[in-house]
C-alpha positions, 0 to 999 in steps of 0.5 A: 331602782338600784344604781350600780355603783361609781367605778373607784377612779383615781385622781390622773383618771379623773384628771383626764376625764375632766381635761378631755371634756374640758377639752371638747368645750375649749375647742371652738375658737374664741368669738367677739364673746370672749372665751368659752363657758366654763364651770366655776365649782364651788366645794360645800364642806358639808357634803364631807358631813363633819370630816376634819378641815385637813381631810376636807381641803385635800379634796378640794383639787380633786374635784377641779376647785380652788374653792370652798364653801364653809358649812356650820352645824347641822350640816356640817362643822368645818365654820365652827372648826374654822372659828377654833382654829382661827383666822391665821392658823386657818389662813395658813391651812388653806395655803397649805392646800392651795385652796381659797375661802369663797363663801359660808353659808348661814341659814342659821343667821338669816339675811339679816344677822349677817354682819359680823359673818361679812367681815370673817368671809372678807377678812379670809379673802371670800366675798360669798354669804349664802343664807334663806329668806326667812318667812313668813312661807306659802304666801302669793299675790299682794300678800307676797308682794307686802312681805318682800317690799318688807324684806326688801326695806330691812336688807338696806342697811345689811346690803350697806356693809355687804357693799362697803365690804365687797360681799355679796349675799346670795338668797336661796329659794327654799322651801317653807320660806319667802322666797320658795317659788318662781314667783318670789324669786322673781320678786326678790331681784326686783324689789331689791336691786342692789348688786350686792344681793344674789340668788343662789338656785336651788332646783332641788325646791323647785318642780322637776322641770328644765324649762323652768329652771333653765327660764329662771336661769335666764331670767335672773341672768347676772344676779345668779351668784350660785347654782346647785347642781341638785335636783329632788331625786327622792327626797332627803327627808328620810333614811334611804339606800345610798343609792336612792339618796344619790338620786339628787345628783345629776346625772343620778336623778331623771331630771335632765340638765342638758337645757339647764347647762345650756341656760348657764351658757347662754348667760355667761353664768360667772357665779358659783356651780356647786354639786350638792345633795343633802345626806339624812340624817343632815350632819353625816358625809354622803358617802362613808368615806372622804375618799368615796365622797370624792369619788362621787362628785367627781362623777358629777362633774365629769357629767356637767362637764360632759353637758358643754360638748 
């Protein structure tokens, strides 16, 4: 299956297309609710694969963000470039962007070395780590429960300071690991009831079906800090035709995000939506160019933005 290709569109196109559907959203007037859903987008430097923080931060705008999320090897480089930059010369770099730091995220720490990373993201004005399980992976029943009750009592301290600091950690379902199953997604919200411990949802490690993902949604409700529009499309584990690996975006792939986008109303998701796909090799840019990878995911956007009407 080939996909023609994303129309070059420029940021005033873009800038219409995403108003007008805004648009189309904000219509109805405002209910005993409060105001209507809206996308909160989050930007994942490693989809520009190790592209130069001043060529990354630009981009951030265009896609209707005001965030961004710092990815370290093998991803991306922009939390290492970030690091030598330092605080204040990367501080004032934001600021010459009009961007915020939101988040990091650190599988290569783990939920329990997260400490000293807590106190970079809140020093830069974040409150956002995302992070795996950890194993041990493929575990179910009373194995399950004894290795999250685990979990669960090893957290404490880290979940002090993320409390004491204001930062929440978000665990990601993610396959070869504890928590890569609605089973034990559900388990780790209830064996760790702290606020300050989130999920981030990765349809892309889940199977390819709406209504689970939207049930997860709901079931997860105000602990739901991040959502990855992402779906498995073809996978990411090997070299593919862009447009096959474009397959994990929504809107590419045949997964239907109408119900899901539905799911994120119904709970008044507040957390992060971040466009995500994975490139292969991890470490390069989905698409050739900053510009193109812009344009792409701007593309997404306008789809789930399409999605609300």
């Amino acid at each position: 299956m080939t996909l023609p290709p994303a129309k070059p569109m420029n940021r005033r196109t873009f800038g219409a297309m995403l108003g007008g559907a805004l648009a189309g959203s904000l219509a109805p007037a405002w209910g005993a609710e409060g105001p209507p859903f809206r996308f909160r987008y989050l930007v994942a430097s490693s989809l520009y694969g190790t592209a130069p923080l001043a060529e990354v931060l630009p981009e951030v705008r265009k896609l209707g963000a005001e965030h961004i999320d710092l990815w370290p090897r093998i991803h991306g480089n922009q939390r290492e470039q970030a690091e030598e930059l330092g605080r204040e010369a990367f501080a004032a770099l934001l600021k010459q962007h009009g961007v915020k730091l939101a988040s990091t995220t650190r599988y290569d720490l783990g939920p329990l070395k997260l400490q000293d990373e807590m106190r970079f993201v809140r020093a830069l004005g974040g409150s956002l780590i995302v992070t795996g399980s950890g194993g041990p992976k493929n575990l179910a029943g009373a194995e399950l429960t004894a290795a999250m009750k685990a979990l669960a009592e090893k957290l404490k301290p880290h979940l002090a300071v993320a409390e004491e600091l204001g930062v929440t950690i978000a665990i990601e379902n993610h396959a070869a690991s504890l928590v890569d199953s609605p089973e034990s997604i559900g388990m780790l919200l209830e064996q760790v009831q702290s606020p300050r411990l989130g999920l981030a949802l990765a349809p892309y490690h889940l199977a390819q079906d709406a209504g689970l993902i939207s049930r997860l949604i709901a079931e997860a409700g105000s602990r739901l800090a991040v959502f990855y529009a992402w779906q498995h499309g073809r996978g990411s584990a090997k070299a593919q035709p862009p447009e096959e690996e474009l397959l994990q975006l929504p809107g590419r792939g045949p997964l239907d995000f109408r119900p899901i986008v539905a799911a994120l109303k119904r709970i008044h998701f507040a957390g992060w939506t971040v466009p995500f796909m994975h490139p292969f090799p991890r470490g390069r840019a989905i698409l050739p160019t900053v510009a193109a990878t812009t344009t792409e995911l701007r593309r997404t956007c306008v789809h789930l933005e399409g999605l609300l009407k």
